[in-house]
Backbone and ligand atoms as CSV (ligand in chain L), in Angstrom:
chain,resi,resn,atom,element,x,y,z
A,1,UNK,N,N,24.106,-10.339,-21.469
A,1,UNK,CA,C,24.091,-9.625,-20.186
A,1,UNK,C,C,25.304,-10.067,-19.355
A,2,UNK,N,N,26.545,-9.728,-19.652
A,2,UNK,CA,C,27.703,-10.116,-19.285
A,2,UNK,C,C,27.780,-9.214,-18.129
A,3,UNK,N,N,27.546,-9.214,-16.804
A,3,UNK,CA,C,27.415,-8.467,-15.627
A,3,UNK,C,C,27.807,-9.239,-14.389
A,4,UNK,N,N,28.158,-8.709,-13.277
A,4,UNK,CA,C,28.171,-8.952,-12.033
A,4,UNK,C,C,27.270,-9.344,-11.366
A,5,UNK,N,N,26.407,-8.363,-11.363
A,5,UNK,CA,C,24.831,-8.487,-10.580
A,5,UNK,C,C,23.461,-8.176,-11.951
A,6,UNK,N,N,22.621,-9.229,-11.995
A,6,UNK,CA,C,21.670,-9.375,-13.150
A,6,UNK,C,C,20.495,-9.416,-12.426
A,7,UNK,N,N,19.656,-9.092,-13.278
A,7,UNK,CA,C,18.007,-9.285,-12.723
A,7,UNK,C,C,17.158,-9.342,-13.980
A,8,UNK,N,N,16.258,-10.222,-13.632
A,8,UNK,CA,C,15.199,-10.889,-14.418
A,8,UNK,C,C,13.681,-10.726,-13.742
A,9,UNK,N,N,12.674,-9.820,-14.289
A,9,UNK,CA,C,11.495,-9.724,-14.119
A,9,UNK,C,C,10.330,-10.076,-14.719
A,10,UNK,N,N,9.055,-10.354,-13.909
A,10,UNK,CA,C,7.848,-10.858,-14.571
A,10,UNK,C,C,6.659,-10.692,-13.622
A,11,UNK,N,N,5.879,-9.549,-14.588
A,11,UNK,CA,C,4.707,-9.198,-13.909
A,11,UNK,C,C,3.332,-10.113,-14.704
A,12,UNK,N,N,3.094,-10.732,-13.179
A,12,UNK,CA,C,1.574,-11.048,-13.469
A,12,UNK,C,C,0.236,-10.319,-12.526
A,13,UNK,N,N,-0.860,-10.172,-13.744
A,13,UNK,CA,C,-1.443,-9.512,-12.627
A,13,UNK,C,C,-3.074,-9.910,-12.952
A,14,UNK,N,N,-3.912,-10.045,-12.081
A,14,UNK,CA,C,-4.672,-10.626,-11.515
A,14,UNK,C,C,-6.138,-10.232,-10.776
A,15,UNK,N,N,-6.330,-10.682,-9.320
A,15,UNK,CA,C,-7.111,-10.895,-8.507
A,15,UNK,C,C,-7.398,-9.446,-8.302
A,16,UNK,N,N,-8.610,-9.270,-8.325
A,16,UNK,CA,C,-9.421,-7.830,-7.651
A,16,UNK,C,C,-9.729,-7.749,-5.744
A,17,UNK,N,N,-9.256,-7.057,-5.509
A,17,UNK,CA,C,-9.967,-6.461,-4.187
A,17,UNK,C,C,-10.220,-5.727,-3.805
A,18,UNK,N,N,-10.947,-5.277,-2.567
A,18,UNK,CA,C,-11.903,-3.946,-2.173
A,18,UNK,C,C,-10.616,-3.706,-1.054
A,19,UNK,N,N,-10.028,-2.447,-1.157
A,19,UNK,CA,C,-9.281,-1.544,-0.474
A,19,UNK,C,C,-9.848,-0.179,0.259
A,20,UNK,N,N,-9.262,-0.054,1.181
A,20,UNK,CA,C,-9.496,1.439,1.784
A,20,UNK,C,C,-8.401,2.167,1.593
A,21,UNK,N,N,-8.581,3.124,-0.053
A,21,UNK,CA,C,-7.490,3.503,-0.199
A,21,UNK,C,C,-7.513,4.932,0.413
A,22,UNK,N,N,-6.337,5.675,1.136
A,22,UNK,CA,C,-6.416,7.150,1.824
A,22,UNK,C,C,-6.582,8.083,1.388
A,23,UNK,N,N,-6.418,7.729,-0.191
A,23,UNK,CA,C,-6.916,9.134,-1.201
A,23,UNK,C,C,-8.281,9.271,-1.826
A,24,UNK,N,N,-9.363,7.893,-1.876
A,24,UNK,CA,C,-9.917,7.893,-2.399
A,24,UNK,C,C,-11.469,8.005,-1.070
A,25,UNK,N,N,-12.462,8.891,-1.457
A,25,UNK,CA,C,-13.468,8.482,-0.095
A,25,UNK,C,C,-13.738,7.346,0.017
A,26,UNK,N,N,-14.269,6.486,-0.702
A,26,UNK,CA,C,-14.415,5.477,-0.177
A,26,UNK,C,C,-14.150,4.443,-0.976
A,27,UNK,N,N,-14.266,3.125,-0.248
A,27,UNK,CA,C,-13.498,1.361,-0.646
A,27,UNK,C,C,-13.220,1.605,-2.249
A,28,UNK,N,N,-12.674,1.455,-2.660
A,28,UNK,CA,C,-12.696,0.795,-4.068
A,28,UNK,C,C,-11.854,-0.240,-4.459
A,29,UNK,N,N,-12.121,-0.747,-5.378
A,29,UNK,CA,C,-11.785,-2.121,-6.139
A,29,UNK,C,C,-10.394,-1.972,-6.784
A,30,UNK,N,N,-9.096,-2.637,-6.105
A,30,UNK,CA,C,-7.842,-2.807,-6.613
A,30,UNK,C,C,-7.535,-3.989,-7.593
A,31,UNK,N,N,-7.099,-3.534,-8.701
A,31,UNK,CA,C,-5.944,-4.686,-9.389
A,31,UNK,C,C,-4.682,-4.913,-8.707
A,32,UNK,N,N,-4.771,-6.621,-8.402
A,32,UNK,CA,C,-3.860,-6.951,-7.332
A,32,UNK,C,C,-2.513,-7.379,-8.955
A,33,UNK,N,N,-1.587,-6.990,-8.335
A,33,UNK,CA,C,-0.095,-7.328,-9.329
A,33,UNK,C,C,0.918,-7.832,-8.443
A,34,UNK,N,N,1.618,-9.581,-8.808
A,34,UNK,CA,C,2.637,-9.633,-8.276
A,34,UNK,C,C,3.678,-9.832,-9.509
A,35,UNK,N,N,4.249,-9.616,-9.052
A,35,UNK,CA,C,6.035,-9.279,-9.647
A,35,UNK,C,C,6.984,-10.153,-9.103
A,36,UNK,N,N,7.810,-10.779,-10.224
A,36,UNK,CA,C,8.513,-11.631,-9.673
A,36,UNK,C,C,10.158,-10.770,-10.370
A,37,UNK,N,N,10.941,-10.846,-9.565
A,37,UNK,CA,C,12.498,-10.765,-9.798
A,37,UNK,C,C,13.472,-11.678,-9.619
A,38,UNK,N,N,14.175,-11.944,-10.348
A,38,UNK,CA,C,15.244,-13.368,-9.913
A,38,UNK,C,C,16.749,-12.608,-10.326
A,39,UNK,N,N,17.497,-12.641,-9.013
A,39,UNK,CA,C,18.727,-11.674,-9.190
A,39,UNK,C,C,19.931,-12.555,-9.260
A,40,UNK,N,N,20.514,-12.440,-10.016
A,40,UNK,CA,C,21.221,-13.382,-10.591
A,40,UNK,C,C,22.851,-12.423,-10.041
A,41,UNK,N,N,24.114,-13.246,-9.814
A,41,UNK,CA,C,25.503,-12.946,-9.365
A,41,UNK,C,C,26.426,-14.115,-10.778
A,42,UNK,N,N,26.821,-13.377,-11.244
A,42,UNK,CA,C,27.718,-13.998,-11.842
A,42,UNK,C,C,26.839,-15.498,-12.657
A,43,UNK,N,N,26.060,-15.345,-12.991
A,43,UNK,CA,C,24.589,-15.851,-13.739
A,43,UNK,C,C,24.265,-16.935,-13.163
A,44,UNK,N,N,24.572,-17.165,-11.668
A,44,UNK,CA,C,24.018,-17.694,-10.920
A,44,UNK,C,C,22.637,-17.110,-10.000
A,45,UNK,N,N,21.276,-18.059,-10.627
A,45,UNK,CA,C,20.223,-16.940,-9.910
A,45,UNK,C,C,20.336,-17.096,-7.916
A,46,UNK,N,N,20.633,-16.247,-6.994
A,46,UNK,CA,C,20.473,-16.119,-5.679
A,46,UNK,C,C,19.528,-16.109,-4.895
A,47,UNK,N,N,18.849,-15.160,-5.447
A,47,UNK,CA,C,17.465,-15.098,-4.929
A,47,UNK,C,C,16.029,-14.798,-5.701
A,48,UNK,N,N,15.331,-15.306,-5.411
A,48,UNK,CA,C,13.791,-14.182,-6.179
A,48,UNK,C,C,12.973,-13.816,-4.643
A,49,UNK,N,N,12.768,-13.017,-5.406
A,49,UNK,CA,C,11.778,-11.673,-4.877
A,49,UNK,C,C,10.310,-11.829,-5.468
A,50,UNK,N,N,9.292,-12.335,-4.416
A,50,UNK,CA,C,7.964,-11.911,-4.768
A,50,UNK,C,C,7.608,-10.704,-4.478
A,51,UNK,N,N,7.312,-9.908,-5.013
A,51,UNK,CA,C,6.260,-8.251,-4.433
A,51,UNK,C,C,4.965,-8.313,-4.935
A,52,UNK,N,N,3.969,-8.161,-4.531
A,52,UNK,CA,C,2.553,-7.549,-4.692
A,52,UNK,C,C,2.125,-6.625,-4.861
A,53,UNK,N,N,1.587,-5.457,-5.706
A,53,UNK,CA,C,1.135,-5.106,-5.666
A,53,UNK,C,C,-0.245,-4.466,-5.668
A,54,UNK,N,N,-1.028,-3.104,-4.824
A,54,UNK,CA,C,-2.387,-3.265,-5.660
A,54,UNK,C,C,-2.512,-1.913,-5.733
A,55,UNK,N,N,-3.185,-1.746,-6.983
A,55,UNK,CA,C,-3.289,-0.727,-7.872
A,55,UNK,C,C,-5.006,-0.098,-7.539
A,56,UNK,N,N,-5.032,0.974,-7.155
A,56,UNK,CA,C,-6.466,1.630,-7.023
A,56,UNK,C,C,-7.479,1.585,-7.811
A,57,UNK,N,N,-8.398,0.966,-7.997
A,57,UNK,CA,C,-9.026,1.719,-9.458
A,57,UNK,C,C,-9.752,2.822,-9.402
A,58,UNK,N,N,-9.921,3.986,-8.433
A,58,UNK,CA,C,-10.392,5.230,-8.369
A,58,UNK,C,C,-9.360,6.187,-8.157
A,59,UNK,N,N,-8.401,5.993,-8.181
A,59,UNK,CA,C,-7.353,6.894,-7.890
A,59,UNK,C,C,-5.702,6.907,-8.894
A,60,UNK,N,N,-6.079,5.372,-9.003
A,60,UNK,CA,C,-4.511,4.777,-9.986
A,60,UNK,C,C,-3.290,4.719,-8.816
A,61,UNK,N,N,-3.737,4.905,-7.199
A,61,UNK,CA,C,-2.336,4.614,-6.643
A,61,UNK,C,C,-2.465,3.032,-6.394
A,62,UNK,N,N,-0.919,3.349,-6.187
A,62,UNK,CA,C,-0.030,2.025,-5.789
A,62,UNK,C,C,0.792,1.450,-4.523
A,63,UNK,N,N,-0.103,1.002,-3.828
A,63,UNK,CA,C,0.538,0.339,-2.650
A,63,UNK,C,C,1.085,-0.804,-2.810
A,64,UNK,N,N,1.744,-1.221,-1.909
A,64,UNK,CA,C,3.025,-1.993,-2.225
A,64,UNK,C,C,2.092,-3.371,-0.670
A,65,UNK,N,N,2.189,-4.712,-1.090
A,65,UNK,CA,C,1.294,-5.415,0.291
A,65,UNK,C,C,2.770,-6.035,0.705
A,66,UNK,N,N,2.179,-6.416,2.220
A,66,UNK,CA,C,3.275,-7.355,2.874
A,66,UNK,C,C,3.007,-8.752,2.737
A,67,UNK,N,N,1.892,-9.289,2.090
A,67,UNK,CA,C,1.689,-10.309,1.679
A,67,UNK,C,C,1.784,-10.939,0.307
A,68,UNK,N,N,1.638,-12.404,-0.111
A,68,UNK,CA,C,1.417,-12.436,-1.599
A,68,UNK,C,C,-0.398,-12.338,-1.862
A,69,UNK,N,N,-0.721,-11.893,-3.302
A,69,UNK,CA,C,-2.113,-11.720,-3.625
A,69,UNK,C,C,-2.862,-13.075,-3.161
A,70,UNK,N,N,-2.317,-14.406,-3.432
A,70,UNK,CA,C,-3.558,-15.459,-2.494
A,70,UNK,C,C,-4.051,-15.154,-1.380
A,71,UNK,N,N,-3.350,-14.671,-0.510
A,71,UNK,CA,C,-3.472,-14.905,1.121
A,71,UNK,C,C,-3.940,-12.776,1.120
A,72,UNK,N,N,-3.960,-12.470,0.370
A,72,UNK,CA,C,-4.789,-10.630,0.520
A,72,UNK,C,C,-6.266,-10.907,-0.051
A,73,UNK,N,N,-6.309,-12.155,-0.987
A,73,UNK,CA,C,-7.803,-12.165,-1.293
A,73,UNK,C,C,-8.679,-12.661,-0.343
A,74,UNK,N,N,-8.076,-13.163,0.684
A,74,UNK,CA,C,-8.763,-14.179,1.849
A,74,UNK,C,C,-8.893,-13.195,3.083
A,75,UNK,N,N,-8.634,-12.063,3.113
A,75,UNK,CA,C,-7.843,-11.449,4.283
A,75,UNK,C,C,-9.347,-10.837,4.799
A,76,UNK,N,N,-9.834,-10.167,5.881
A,76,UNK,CA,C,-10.923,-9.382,5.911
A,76,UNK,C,C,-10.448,-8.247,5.894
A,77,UNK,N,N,-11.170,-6.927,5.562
A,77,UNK,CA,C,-11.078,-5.675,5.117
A,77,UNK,C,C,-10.187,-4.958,5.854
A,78,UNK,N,N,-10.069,-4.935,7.416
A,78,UNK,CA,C,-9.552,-4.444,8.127
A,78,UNK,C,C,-7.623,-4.713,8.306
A,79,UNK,N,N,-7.661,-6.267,7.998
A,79,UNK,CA,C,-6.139,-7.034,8.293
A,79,UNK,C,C,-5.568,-6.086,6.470
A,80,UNK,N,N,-6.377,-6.277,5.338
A,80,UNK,CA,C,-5.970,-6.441,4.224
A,80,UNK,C,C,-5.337,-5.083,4.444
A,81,UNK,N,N,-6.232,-3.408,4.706
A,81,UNK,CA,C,-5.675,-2.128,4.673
A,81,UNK,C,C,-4.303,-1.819,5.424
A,82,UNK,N,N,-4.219,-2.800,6.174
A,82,UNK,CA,C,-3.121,-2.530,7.102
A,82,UNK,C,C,-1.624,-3.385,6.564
A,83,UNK,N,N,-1.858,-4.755,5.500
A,83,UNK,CA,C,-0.703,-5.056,4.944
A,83,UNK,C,C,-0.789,-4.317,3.675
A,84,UNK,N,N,-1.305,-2.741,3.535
A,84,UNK,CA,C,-1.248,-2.164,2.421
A,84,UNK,C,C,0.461,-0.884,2.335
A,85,UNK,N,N,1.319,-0.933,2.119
A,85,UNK,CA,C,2.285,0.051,2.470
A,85,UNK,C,C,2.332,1.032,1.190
A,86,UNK,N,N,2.232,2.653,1.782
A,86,UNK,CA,C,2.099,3.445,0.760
A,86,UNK,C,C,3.429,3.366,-0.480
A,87,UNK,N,N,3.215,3.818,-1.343
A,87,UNK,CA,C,4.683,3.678,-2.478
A,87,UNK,C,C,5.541,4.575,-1.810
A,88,UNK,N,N,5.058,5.625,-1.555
A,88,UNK,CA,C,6.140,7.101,-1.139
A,88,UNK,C,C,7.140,6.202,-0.267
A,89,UNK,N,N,6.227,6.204,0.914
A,89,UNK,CA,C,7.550,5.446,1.737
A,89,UNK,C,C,8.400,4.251,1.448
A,90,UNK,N,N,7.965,3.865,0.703
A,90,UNK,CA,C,8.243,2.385,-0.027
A,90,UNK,C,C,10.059,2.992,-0.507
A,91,UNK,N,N,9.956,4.149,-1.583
A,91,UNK,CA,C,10.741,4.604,-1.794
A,91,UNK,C,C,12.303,4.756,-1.323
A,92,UNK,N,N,12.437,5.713,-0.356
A,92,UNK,CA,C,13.401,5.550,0.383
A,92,UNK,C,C,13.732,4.756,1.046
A,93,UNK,N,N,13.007,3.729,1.790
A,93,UNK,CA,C,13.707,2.182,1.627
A,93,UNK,C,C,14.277,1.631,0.888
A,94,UNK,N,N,13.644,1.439,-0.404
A,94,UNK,CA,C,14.330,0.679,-1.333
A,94,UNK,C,C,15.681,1.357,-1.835
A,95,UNK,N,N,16.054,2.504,-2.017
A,95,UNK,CA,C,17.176,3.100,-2.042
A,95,UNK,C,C,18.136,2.540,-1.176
A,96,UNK,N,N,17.443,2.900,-0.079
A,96,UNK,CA,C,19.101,2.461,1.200
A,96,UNK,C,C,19.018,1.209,1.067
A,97,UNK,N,N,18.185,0.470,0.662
A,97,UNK,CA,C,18.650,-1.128,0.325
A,97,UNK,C,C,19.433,-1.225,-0.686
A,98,UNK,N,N,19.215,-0.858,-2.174
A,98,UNK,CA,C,20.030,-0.996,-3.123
A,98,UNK,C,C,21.345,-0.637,-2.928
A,99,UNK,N,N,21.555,1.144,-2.323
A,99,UNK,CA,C,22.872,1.139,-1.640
A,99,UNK,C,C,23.505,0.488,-1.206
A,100,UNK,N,N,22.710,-0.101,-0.142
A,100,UNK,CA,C,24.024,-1.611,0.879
A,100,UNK,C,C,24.265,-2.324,0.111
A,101,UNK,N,N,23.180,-2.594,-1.000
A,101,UNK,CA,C,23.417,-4.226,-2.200
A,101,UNK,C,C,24.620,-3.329,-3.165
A,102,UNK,N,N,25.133,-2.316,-3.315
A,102,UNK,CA,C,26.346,-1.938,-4.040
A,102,UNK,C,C,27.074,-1.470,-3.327
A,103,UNK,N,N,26.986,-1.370,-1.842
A,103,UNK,CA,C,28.463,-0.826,-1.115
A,103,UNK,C,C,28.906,-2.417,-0.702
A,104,UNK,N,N,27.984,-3.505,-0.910
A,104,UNK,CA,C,28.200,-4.533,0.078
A,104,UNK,C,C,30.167,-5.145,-0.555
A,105,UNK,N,N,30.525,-5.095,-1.290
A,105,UNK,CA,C,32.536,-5.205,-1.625
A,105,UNK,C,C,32.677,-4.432,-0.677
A,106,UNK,N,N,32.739,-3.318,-0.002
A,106,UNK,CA,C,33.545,-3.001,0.800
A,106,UNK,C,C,33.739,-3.276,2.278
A,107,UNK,N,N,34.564,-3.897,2.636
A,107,UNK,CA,C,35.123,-4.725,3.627
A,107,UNK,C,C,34.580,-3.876,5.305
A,108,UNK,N,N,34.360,-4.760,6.196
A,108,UNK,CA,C,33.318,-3.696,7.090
A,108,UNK,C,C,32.247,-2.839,6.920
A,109,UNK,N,N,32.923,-1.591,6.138
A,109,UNK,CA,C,31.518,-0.770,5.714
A,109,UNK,C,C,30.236,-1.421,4.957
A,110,UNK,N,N,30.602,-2.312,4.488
A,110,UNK,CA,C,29.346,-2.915,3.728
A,110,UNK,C,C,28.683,-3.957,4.306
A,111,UNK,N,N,29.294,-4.693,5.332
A,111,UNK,CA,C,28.401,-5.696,6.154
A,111,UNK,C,C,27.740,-4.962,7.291
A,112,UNK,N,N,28.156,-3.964,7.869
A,112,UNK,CA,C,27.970,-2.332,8.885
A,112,UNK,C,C,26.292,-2.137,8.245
A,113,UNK,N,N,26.534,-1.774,6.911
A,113,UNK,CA,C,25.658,-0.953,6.367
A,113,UNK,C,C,24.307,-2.125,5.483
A,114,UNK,N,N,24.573,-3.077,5.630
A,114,UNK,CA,C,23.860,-4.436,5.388
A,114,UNK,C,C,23.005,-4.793,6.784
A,115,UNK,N,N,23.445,-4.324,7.592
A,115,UNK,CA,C,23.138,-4.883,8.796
A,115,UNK,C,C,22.015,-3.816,9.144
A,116,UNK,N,N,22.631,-2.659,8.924
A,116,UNK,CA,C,21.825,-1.325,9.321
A,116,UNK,C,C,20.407,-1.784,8.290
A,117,UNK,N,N,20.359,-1.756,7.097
A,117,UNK,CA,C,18.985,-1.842,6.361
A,117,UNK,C,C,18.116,-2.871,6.624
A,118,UNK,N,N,19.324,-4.396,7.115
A,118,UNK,CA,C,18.205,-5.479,7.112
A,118,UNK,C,C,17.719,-5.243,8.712
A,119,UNK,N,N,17.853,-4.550,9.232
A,119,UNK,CA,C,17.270,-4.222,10.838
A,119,UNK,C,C,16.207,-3.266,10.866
A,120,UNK,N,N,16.477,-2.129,9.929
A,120,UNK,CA,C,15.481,-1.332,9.574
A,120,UNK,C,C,14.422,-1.879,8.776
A,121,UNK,N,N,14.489,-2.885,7.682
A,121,UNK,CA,C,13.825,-2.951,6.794
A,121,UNK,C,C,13.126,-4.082,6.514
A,122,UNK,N,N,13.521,-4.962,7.358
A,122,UNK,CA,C,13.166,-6.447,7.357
A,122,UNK,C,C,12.007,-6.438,7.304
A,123,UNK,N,N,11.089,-5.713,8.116
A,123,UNK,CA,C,9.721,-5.949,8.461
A,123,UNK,C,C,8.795,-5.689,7.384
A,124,UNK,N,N,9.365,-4.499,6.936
A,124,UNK,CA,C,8.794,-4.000,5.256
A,124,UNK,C,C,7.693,-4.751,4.495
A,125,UNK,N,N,8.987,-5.505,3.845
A,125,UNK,CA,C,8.463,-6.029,2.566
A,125,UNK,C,C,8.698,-7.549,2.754
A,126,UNK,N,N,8.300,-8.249,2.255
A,126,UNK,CA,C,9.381,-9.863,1.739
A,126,UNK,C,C,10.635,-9.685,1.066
A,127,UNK,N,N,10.017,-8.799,0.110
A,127,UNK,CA,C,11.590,-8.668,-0.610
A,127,UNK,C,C,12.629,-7.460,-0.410
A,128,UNK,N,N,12.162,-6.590,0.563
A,128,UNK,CA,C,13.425,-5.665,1.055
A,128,UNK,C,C,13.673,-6.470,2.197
A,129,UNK,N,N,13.133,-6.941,2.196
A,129,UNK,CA,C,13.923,-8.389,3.812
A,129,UNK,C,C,15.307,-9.067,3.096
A,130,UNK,N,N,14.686,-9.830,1.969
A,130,UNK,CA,C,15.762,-10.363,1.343
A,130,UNK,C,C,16.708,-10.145,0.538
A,131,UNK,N,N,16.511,-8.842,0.046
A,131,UNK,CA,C,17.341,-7.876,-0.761
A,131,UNK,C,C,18.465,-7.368,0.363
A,132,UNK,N,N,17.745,-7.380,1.413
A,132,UNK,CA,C,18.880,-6.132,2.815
A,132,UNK,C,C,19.707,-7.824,3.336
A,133,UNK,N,N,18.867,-8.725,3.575
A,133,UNK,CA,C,19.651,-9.918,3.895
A,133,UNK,C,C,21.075,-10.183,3.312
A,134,UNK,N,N,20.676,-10.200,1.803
A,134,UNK,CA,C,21.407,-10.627,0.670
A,134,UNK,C,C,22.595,-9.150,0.677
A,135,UNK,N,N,22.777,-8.061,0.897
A,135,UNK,CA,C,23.493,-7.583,1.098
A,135,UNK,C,C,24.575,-7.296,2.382
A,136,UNK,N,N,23.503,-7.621,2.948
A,136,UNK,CA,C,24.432,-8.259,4.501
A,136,UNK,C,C,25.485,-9.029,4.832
A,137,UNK,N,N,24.507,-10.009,3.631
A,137,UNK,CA,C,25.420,-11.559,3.781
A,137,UNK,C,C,26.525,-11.374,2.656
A,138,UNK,N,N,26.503,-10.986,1.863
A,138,UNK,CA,C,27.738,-10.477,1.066
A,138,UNK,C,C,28.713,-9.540,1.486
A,139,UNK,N,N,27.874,-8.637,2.434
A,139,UNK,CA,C,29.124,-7.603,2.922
A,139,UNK,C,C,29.699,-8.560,4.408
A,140,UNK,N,N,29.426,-9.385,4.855
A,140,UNK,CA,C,30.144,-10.369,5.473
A,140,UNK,C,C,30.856,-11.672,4.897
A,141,UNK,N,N,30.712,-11.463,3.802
A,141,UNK,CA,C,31.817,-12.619,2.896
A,141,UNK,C,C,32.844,-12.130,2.355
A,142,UNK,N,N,32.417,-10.826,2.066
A,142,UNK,CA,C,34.002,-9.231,1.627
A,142,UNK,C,C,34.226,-9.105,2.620
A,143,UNK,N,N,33.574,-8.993,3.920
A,143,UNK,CA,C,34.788,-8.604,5.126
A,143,UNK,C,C,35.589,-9.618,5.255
A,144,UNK,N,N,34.675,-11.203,5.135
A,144,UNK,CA,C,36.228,-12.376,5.788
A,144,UNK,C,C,37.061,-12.376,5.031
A,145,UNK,N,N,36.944,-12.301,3.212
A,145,UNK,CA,C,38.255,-12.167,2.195
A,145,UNK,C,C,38.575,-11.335,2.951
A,146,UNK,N,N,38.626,-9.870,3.178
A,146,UNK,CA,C,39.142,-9.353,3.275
A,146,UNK,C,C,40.272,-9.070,4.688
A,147,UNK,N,N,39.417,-9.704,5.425
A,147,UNK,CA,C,40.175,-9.991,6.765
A,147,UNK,C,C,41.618,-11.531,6.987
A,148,UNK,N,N,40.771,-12.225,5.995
A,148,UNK,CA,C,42.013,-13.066,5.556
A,148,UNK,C,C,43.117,-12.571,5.079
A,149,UNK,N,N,42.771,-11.907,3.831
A,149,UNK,CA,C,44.184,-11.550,3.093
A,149,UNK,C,C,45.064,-10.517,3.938
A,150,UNK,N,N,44.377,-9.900,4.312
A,150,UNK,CA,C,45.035,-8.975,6.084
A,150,UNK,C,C,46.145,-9.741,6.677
A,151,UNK,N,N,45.285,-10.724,7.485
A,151,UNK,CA,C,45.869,-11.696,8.211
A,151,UNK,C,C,46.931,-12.547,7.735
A,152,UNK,N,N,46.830,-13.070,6.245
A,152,UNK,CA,C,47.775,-14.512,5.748
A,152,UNK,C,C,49.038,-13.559,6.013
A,153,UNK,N,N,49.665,-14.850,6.394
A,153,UNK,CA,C,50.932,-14.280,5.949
A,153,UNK,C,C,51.809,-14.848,4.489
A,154,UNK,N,N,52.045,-13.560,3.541
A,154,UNK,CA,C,51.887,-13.711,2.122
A,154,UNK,C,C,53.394,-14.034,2.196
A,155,UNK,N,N,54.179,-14.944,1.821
A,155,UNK,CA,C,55.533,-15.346,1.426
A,155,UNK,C,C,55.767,-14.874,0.056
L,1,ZN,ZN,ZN,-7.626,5.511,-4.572
């Protein structure tokens, strides 16, 4: 995997809980799944990413939690539905995140546009927090190269 930007995944999955899912009439029993990612730069790993998920068992959807599965099995019914985020919307977040994480080389526009997702998106997830972070903070390490080599004066 001779690459720039790498990623390494691992789903474990687990703990049952009673959800109020919006498609289904009433509570049913989710398979809770977390997912681990470790994103590797130049095969140095940067960050990992926990996500959670829980899976319906009357319906088969997939919400995406703002928590990890320990702390959703403890939760009461009411706190748990509300760190539940639908996939749909999940979606187009994660897009404009990945975007900034591949515009983030370009000098301004990519720390601009790093900044824009981790402001929008922070609140999300754990890991579109740190995914929009991590592109932020890279498109502000291409702007200072890039504002250096501007600046030096090249003999
Ligand atoms: Zn359902």
């Amino acid at each position: 995997m001779a690459v720039f930007l790498g990623v390494e995944s691992q789903v474990a999955s687990g703990t049952e809980v009673e959800i109020g899912c919006p498609v289904c009439p009433r509570r049913q029993q989710a398979r809770l799944e977390e997912r681990r990612d470790r994103f590797y730069v130049l095969f140095v790993p940067v960050l990992t990413v926990r996500n959670t998920y829980a899976r319906c068992g009357g319906c088969g959807s997939t919400y995406m939690a703002r928590a990890a599965a320990e702390k959703l099995a403890t939760m009461p019914p009411e706190e748990l539905d509300a760190a539940l985020v639908p996939m749909g919307s999940m979606l187009l977040a994660r897009w404009l995140v990945l975007l900034a994480l591949l515009a983030c080389w370009l000098p301004v526009v990519g720390l601009l546009v790093g900044l824009w997702v981790w402001r929008r998106y922070r609140r999300l997830t754990p890991g579109l927090a740190a995914i929009s972070w991590l592109a932020m903070a890279l498109g502000a390490v291409f702007t200072i190269i890039f504002v250096v080599i501007m600046i030096h004066p090249w003999e």
